[in-house]
C-alpha positions as CSV (number, residue, x, y, z in Angstrom):
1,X,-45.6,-52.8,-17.4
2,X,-48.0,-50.2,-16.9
3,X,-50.4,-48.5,-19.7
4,X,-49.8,-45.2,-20.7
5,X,-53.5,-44.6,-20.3
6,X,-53.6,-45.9,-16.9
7,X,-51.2,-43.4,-15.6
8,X,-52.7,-40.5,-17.3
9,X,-55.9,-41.1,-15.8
10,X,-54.6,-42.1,-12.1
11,X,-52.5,-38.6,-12.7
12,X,-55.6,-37.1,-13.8
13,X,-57.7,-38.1,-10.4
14,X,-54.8,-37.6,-7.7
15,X,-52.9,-34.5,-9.0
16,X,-55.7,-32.9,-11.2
17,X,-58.6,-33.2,-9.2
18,X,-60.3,-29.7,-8.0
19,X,-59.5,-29.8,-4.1
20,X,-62.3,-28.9,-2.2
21,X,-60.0,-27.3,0.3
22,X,-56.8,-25.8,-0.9
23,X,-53.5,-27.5,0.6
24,X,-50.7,-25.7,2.4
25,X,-48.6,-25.3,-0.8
26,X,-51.1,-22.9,-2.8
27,X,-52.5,-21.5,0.3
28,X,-48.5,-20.1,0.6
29,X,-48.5,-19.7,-3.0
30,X,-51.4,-17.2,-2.1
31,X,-49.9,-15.3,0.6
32,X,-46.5,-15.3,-1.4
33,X,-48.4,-13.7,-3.7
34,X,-50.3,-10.9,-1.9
35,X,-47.1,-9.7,-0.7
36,X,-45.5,-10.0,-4.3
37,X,-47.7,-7.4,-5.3
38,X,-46.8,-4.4,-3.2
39,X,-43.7,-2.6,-3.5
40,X,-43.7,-1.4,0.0
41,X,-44.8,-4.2,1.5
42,X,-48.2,-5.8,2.8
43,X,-49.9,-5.2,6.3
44,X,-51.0,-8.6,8.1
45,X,-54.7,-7.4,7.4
46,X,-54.4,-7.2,3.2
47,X,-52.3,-10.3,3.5
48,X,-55.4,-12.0,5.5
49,X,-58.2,-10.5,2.9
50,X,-55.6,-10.8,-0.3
51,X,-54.9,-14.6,0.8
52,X,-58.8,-15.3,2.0
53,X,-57.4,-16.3,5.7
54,X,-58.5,-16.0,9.1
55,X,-56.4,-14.2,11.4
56,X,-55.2,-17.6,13.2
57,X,-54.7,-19.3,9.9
58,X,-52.5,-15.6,8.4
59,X,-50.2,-15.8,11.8
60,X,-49.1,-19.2,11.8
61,X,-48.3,-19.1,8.0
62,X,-46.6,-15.7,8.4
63,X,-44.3,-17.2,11.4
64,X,-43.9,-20.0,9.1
65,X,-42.4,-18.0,6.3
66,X,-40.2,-15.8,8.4
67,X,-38.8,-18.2,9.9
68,X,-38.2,-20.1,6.5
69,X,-36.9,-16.9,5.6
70,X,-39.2,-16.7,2.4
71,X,-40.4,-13.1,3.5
72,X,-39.1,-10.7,5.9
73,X,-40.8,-8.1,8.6
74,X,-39.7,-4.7,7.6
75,X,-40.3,-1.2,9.4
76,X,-44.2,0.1,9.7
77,X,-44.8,2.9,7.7
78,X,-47.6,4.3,9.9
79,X,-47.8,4.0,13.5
80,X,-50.7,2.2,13.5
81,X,-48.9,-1.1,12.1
82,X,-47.1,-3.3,13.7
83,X,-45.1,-4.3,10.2
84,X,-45.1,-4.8,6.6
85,X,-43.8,-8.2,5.0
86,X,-41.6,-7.9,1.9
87,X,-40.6,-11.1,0.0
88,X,-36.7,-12.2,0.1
89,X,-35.1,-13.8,-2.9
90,X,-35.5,-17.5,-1.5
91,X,-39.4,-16.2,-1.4
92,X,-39.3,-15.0,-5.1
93,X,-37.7,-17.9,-6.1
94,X,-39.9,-20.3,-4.6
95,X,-43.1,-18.2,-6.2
96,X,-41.4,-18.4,-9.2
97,X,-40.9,-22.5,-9.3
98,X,-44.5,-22.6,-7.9
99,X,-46.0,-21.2,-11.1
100,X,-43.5,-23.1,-13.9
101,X,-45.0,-26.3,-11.7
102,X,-48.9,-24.8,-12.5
103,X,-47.9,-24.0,-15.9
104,X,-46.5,-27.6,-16.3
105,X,-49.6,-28.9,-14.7
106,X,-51.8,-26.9,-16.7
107,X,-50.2,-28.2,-19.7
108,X,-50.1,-31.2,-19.1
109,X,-54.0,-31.5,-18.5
110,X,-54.6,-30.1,-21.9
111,X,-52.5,-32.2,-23.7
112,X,-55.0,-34.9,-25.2
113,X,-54.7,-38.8,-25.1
């Protein structure tokens, strides 16, 4: 019914398209991350710079994920900080799924016609 072609270019404009603002998924996929990449855990302030957020826009995705349970607040290591974020398994594991689906992507947009 429909043309290979036509689909592969409609895929190609919706999916592929360089997003002039990034959506919620990657800018989780960012925060995710920022915290991935400490051991110890990331401050609220290197999540903000790591994830290029505003302090309004960091909070409400940080409540977000705690409550989703995709990271966790753990114990502040000096007394300056409130607390350090740490990723839980359902966080890894949606990181994880989030890059096989831009490897996918990526492939896919190389593959010629």
């Amino acid at each position: 019914m429909y043309d290979c072609s036509l689909f592969s270019a409609l895929f190609n404009r919706i999916f592929m398209s360089k997003f002039k603002y990034r959506d919620r998924t990657s800018i989780i996929k960012d925060v995710l991350e920022t915290i991935n990449g400490d051991v110890k855990g990331k401050t609220k302030t290197s999540i903000m710079r790591g994830a290029n957020l505003n302090f309004e826009q960091v909070n409400r995705y940080l409540d977000f994920l705690v409550l989703s349970d995709a990271i966790k607040a753990t114990n502040p290591l000096r007394s300056q900080e409130l607390a350090r974020y740490r990723l839980t398994q359902k966080g890894l594991k949606f990181l994880r799924s989030t890059e096989m689906l831009d490897l996918l992507m990526y492939a896919y947009q190389r593959k010629p016609v």
